[in-house]
DOLO-430377 format. One record per residue (C-alpha): residue number from 1; residue in one letter; x, y, z. Coordinates in steps of 0.2 Angstrom, whole numbers, plus 5000, padded with zeros to 4 digits. Example, Ala and Ser with C-alpha at 12.3 -4.5 7.8 and 13.67 -1.06 7.14 Angstrom:
REM residues 2
(node 1; "A"; (5062; 4978; 5039))
(node 2; "S"; (5068; 4995; 5036))
END
This chain:
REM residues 376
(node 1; "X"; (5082; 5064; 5175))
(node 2; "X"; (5066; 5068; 5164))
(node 3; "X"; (5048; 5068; 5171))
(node 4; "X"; (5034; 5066; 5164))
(node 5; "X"; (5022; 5081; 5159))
(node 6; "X"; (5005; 5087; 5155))
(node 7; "X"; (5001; 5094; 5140))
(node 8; "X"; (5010; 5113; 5141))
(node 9; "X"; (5018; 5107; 5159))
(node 10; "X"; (5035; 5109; 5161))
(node 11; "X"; (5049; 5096; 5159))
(node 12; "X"; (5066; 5094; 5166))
(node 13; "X"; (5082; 5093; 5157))
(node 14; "X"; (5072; 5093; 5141))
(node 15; "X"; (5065; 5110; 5139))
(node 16; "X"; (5063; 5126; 5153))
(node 17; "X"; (5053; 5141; 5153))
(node 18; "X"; (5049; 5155; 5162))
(node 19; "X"; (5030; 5162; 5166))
(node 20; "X"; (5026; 5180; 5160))
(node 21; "X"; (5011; 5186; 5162))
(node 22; "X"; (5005; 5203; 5155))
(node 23; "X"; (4988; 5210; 5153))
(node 24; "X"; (4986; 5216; 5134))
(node 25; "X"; (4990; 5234; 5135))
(node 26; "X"; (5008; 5231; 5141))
(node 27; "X"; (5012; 5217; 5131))
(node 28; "X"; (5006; 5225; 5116))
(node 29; "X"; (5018; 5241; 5119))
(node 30; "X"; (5032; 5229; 5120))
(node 31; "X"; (5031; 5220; 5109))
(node 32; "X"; (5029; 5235; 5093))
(node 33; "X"; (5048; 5237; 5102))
(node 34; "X"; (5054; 5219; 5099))
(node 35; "X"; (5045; 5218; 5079))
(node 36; "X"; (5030; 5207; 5083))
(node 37; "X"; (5013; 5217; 5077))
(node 38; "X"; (5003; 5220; 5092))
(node 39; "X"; (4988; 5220; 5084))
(node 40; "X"; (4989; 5202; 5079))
(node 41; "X"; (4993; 5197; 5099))
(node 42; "X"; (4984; 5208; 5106))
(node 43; "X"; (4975; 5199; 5122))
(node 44; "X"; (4988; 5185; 5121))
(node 45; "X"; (5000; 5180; 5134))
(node 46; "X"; (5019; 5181; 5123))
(node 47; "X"; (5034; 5184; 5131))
(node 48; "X"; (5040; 5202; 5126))
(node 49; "X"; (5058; 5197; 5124))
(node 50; "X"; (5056; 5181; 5114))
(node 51; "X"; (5038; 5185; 5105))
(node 52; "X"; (5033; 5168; 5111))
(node 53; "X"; (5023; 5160; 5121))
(node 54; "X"; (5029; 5152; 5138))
(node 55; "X"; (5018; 5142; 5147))
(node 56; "X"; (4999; 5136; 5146))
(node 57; "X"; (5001; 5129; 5127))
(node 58; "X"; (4984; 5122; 5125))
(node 59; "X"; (4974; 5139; 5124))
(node 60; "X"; (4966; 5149; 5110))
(node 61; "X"; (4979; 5156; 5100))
(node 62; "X"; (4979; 5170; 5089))
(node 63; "X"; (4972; 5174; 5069))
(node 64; "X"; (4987; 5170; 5061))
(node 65; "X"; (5006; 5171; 5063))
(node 66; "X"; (5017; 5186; 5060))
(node 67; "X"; (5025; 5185; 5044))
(node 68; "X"; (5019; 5167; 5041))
(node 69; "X"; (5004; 5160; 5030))
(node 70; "X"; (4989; 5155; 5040))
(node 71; "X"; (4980; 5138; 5033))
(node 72; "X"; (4963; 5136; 5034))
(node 73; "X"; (4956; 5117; 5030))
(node 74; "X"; (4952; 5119; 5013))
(node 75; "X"; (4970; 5127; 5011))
(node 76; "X"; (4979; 5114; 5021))
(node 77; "X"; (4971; 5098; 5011))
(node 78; "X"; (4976; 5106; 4992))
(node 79; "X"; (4990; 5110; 4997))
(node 80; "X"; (4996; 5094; 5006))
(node 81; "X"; (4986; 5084; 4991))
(node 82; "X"; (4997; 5093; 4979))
(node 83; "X"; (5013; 5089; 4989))
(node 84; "X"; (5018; 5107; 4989))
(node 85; "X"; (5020; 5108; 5007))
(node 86; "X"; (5031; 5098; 5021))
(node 87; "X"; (5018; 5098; 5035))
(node 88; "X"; (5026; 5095; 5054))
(node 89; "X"; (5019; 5089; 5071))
(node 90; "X"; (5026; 5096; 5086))
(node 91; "X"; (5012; 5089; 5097))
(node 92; "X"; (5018; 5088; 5114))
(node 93; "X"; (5015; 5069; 5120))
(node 94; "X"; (5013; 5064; 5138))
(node 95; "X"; (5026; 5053; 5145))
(node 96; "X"; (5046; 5055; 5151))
(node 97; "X"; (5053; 5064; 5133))
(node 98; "X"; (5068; 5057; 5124))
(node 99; "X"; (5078; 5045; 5132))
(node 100; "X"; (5095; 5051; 5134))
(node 101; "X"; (5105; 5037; 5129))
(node 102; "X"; (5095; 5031; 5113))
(node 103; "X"; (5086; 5046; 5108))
(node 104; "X"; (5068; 5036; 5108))
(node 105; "X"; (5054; 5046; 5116))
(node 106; "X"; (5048; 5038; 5130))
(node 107; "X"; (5027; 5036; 5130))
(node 108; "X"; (5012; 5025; 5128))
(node 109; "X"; (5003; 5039; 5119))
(node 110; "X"; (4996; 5035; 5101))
(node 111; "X"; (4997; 5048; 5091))
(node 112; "X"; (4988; 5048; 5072))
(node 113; "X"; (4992; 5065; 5062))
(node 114; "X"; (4992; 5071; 5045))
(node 115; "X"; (4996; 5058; 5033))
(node 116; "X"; (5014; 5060; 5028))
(node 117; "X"; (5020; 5074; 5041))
(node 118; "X"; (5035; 5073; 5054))
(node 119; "X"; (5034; 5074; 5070))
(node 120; "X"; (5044; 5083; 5080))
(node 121; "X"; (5038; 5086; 5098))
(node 122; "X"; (5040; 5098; 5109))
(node 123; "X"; (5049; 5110; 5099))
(node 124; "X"; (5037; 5123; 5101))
(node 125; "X"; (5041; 5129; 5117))
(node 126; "X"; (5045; 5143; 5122))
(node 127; "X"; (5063; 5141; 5129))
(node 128; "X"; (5074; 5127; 5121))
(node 129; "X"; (5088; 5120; 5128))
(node 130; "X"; (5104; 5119; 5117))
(node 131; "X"; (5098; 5102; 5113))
(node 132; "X"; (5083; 5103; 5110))
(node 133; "X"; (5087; 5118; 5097))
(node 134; "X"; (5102; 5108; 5087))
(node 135; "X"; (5087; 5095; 5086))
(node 136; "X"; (5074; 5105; 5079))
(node 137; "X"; (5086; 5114; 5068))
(node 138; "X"; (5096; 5101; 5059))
(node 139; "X"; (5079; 5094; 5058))
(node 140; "X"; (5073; 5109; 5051))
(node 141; "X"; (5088; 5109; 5040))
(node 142; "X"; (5086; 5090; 5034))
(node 143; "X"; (5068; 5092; 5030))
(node 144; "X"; (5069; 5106; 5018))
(node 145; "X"; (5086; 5101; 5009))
(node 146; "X"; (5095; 5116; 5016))
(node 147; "X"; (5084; 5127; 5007))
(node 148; "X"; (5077; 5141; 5018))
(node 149; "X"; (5064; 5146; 5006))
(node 150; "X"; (5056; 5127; 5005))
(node 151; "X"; (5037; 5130; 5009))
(node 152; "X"; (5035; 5120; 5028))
(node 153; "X"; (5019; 5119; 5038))
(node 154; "X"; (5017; 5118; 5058))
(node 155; "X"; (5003; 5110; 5066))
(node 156; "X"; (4999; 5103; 5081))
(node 157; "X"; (4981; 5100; 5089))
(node 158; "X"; (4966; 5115; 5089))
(node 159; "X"; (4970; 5130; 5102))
(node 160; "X"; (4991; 5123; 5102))
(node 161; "X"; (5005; 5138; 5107))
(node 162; "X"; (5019; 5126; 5101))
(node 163; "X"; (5013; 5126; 5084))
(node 164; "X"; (5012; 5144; 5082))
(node 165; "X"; (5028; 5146; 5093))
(node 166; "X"; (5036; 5135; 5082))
(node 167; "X"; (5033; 5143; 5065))
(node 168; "X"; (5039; 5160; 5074))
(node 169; "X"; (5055; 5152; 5078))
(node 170; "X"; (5058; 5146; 5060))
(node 171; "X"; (5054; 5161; 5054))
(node 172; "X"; (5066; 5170; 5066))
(node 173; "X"; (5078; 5156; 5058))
(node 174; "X"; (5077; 5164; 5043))
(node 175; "X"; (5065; 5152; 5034))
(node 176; "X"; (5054; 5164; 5022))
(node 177; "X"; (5040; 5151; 5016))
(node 178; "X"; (5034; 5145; 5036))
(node 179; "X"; (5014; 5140; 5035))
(node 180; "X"; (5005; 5138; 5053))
(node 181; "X"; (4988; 5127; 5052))
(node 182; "X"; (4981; 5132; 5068))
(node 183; "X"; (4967; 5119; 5065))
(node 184; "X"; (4978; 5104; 5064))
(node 185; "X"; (4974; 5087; 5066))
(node 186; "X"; (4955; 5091; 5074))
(node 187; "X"; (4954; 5101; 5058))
(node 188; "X"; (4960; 5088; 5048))
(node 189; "X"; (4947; 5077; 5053))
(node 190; "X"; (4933; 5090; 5053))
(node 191; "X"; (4938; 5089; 5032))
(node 192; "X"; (4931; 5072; 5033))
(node 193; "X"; (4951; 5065; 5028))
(node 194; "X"; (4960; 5052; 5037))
(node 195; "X"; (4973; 5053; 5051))
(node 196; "X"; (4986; 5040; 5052))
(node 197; "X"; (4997; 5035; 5068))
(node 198; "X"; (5017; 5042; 5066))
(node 199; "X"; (5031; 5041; 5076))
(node 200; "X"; (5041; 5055; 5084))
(node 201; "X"; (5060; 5058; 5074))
(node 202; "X"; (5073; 5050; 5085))
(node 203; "X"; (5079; 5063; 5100))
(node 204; "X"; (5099; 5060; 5094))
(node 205; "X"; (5100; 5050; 5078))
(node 206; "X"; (5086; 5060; 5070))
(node 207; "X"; (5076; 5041; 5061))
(node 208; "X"; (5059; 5038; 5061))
(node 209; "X"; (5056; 5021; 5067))
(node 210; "X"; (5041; 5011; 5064))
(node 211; "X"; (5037; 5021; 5049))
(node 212; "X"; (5040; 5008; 5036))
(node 213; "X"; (5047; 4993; 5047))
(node 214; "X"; (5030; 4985; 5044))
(node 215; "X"; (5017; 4987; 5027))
(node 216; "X"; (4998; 4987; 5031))
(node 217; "X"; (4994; 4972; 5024))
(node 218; "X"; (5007; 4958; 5017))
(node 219; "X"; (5005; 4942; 5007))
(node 220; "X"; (5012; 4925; 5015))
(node 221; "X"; (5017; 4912; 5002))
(node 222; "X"; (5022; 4894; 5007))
(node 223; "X"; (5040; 4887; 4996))
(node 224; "X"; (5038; 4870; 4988))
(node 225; "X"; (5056; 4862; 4983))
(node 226; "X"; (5055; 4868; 4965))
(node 227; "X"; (5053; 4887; 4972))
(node 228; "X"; (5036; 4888; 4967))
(node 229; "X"; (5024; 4898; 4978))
(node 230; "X"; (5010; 4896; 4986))
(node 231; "X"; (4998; 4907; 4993))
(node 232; "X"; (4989; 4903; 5008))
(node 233; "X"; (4984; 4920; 5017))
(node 234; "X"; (4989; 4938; 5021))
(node 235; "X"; (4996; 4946; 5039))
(node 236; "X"; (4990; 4964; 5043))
(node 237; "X"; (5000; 4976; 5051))
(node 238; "X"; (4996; 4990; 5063))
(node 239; "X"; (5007; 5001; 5070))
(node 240; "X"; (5014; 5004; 5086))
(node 241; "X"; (5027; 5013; 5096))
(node 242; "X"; (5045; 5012; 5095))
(node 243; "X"; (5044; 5002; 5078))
(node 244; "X"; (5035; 4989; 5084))
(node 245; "X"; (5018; 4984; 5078))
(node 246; "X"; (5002; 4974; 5080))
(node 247; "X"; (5000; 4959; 5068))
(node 248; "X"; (4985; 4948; 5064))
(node 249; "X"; (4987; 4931; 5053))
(node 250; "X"; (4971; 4925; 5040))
(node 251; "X"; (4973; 4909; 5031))
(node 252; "X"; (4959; 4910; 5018))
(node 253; "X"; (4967; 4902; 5002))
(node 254; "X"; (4955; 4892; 4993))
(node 255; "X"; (4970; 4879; 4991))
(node 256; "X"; (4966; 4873; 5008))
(node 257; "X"; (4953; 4860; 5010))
(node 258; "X"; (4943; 4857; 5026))
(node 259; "X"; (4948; 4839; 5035))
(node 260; "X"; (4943; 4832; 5051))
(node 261; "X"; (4958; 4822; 5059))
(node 262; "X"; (4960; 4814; 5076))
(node 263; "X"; (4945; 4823; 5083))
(node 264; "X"; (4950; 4842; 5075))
(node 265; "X"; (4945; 4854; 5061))
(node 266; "X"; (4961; 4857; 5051))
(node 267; "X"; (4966; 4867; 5035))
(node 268; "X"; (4974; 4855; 5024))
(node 269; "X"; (4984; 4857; 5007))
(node 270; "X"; (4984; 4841; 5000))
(node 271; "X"; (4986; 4839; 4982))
(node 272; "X"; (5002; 4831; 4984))
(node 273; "X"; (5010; 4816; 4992))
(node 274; "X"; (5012; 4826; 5008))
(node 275; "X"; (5000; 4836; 5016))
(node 276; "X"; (5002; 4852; 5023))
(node 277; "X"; (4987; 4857; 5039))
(node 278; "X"; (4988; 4874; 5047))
(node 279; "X"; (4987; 4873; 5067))
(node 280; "X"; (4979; 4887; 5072))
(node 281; "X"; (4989; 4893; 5090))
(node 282; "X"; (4978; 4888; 5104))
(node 283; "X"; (4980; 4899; 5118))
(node 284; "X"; (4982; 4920; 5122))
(node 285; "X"; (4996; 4931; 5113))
(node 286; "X"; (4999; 4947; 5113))
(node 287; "X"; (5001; 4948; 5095))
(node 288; "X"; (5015; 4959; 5093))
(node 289; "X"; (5028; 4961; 5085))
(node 290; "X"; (5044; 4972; 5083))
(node 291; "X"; (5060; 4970; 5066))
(node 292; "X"; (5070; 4959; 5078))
(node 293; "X"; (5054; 4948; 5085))
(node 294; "X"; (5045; 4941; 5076))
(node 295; "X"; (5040; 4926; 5087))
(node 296; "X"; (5021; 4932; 5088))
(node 297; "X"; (5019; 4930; 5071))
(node 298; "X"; (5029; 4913; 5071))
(node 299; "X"; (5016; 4906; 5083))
(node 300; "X"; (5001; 4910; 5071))
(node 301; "X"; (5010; 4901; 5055))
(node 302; "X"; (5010; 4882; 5063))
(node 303; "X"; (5008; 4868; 5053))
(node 304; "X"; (5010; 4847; 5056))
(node 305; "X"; (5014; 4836; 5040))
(node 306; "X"; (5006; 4821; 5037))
(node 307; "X"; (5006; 4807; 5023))
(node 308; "X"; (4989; 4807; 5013))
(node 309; "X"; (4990; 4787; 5020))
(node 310; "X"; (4991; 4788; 5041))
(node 311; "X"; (4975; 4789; 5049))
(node 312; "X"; (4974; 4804; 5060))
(node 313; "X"; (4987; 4818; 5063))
(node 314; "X"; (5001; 4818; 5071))
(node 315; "X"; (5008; 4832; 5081))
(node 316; "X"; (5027; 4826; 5083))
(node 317; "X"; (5027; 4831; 5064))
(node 318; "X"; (5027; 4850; 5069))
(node 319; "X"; (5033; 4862; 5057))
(node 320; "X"; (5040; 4879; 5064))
(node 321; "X"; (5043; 4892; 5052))
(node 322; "X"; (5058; 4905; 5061))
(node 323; "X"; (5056; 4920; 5052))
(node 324; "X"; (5069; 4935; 5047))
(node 325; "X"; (5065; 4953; 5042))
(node 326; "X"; (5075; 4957; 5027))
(node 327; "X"; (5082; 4972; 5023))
(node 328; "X"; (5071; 4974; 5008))
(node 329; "X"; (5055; 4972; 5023))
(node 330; "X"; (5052; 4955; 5017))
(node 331; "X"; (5050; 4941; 5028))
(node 332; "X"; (5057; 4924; 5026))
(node 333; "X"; (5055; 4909; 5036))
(node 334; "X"; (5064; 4894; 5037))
(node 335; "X"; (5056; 4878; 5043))
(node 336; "X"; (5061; 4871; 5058))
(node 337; "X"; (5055; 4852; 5062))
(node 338; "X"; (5050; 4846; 5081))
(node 339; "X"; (5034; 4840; 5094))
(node 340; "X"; (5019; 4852; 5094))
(node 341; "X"; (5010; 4841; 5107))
(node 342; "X"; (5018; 4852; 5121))
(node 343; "X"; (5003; 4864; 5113))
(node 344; "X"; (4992; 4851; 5123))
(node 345; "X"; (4994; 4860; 5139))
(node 346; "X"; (4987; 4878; 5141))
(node 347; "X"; (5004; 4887; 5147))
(node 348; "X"; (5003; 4903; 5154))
(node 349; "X"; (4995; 4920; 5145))
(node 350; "X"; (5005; 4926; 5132))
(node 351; "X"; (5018; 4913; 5134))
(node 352; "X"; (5030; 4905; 5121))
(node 353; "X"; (5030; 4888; 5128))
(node 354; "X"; (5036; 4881; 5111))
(node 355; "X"; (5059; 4875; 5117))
(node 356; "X"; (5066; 4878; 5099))
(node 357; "X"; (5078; 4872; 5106))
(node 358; "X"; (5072; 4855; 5103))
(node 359; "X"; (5068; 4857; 5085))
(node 360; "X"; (5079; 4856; 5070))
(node 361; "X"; (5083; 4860; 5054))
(node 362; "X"; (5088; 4842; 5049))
(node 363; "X"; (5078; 4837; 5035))
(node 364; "X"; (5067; 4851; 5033))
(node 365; "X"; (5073; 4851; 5015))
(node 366; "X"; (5063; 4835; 5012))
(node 367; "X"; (5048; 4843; 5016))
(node 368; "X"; (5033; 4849; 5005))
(node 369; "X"; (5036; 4867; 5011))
(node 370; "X"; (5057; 4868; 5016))
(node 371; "X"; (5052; 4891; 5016))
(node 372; "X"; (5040; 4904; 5016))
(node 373; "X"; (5040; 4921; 5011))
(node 374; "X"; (5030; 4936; 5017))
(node 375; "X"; (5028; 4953; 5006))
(node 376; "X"; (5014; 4966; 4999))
END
């Protein structure tokens, strides 16, 4: 069973370690035996048979890291602008660890790291289990093509053991370029560049998920019967964990033409012998959404039809687009015909009270928009 953990705390069945404590003198003598310069650890708690450090991982670190290549921030931006380097996270989040029958690390923590790097937590503890180790080093092996001498750079947060025990371990491995940027993501800020949120590297299959599930920002285009397109507004995309993400729906085309029916402001395209108005949803969602659901977004793309001639609108002439992520990451929808009104009644927060059951694909070829599509 894994529990959870504090930052540096230990956690079962994942990772173990073991305290040693040393004052300076001692820890120095040993470690000249075991080939780790003294005088760069000197005053810092490292185990003498590993070189590492074995508990307490949020503490000032050292200088530098013994035979590695210490970044400062200016070093770390030109060299992660110039694509020279593979930069990765091994920040330690809070939560339960990796799920042992999917892989998924189990936690609510957010966290935004250097644009581009891969995150591969807790690997910079000081004891791995067999596990953890054949996760870090086919990782290790997959990021840098096989090539030991491939420049890579470990980082977690400011004051972070793991990092630095993490480039020692690599370099142990034999990896001859290792970097260490002690300052990480807090220096990465204090450089005035942009974090961005990343997702940790599956625990057993080794994907990234939610990396490119969703774009930032996509373009939704409404299908006449001809094929041509419409644009009628864009969807932002934030993400989240375990692939899923936040999504955000602004009709703003200037196609669409204000109209005030049966008591209501609608959106309205109307050049054409059937008019298409956007019903905004009424009520609470949670607006988010994952590859496989999609229904939060579904509930922010209703529409009624109505002929140019009936007075009023009429909600019985719902239009439903059901979407389908693609595995190019597009999203297409296909229009589903049935009765809105049940919209008329608050149902319960962050509820899908809209029966598709009751709606139908029957005819939905006859009408103005039959598709959608949804892409950058």
């Amino acid at each position: 069973m894994l529990i959870a953990s504090e930052y540096g705390g230990p956690r079962a069945s994942f990772m173990k370690g073991t305290v040693s404590t040393r004052d300076s003198l001692i820890a120095g003598l040993i470690l000249l035996l075991t080939g780790v310069p003294a005088l760069a650890l000197e005053g810092y708690a490292v185990d003498p048979e590993t070189g590492l450090r074995m508990e307490r991982y949020r503490a000032p670190v050292p200088a530098d890291v013994p035979d590695g290549i210490t970044l400062d921030n200016a070093e770390a931006v030109r060299l992660h602008d110039a694509g020279e380097l593979t930069f990765i996270d091994v920040y330690p989040p809070k939560g339960l660890g990796p799920d042992p029958l999917d892989g998924h690390w189990v936690t609510n923590e957010v966290r935004e790291s250097i644009p581009g790097s891969t995150w591969l937590p807790e690997v910079g503890r000081g004891t791995l289990q067999a596990d953890a180790q054949s996760y870090f080093q086919r990782n290790l092996v997959r990021l840098t093509a096989n090539d030991k001498s491939a420049p890579i750079a470990f980082f977690c947060t400011s004051d972070c053991w793991q990092s630095w025990n993490a480039a020692r371990r690599a370099i142990g491995w034999g990896y001859t370029a290792v970097h260490w940027y002690p300052l990480g993501s807090d220096g990465w800020l204090e450089t005035g560049k942009a974090l961005e949120v990343i997702q940790p590297v599956n625990f057993l299959d080794d994907s990234t998920p939610g990396l490119s599930d969703f774009p930032n920002n996509a373009n939704i285009f409404l299908i006449d019967q001809q094929g041509n397109e419409v644009a009628i507004g864009q969807v932002e995309f934030s993400t989240q964990q375990q692939g899923a993400a936040g999504v955000v729906v602004d009709m703003n085309s200037t196609d669409f033409e204000d109209q005030f029916l049966s008591m209501r402001p609608f959106k309205c395209l109307t050049e054409s012998s059937e008019w298409f108005c956007y019903l905004p949803y009424p009520y609470e969602l949670s607006r988010t959404v994952t590859p496989s659901d999609l229904t939060e977004l579904e509930y922010q793309l209703l529409f009624i039809w109505k002929s140019p001639k009936s007075f009023g609108i009429d909600a019985w002439n719902g239009v439903y687009y059901q979407l389908t992520r693609q595995d190019d990451g597009t999203i297409t929808g296909a229009l589903l015909q049935g009765d809105l009104n049940v919209l008329a009644d608050p149902p319960e927060p962050n509820s899908h009270p809209i029966d598709l059951m009751e709606f139908t694909e029957e005819g939905a070829s006859k009408r103005r928009f039959p598709s959608l599509i949804i892409r950058p």
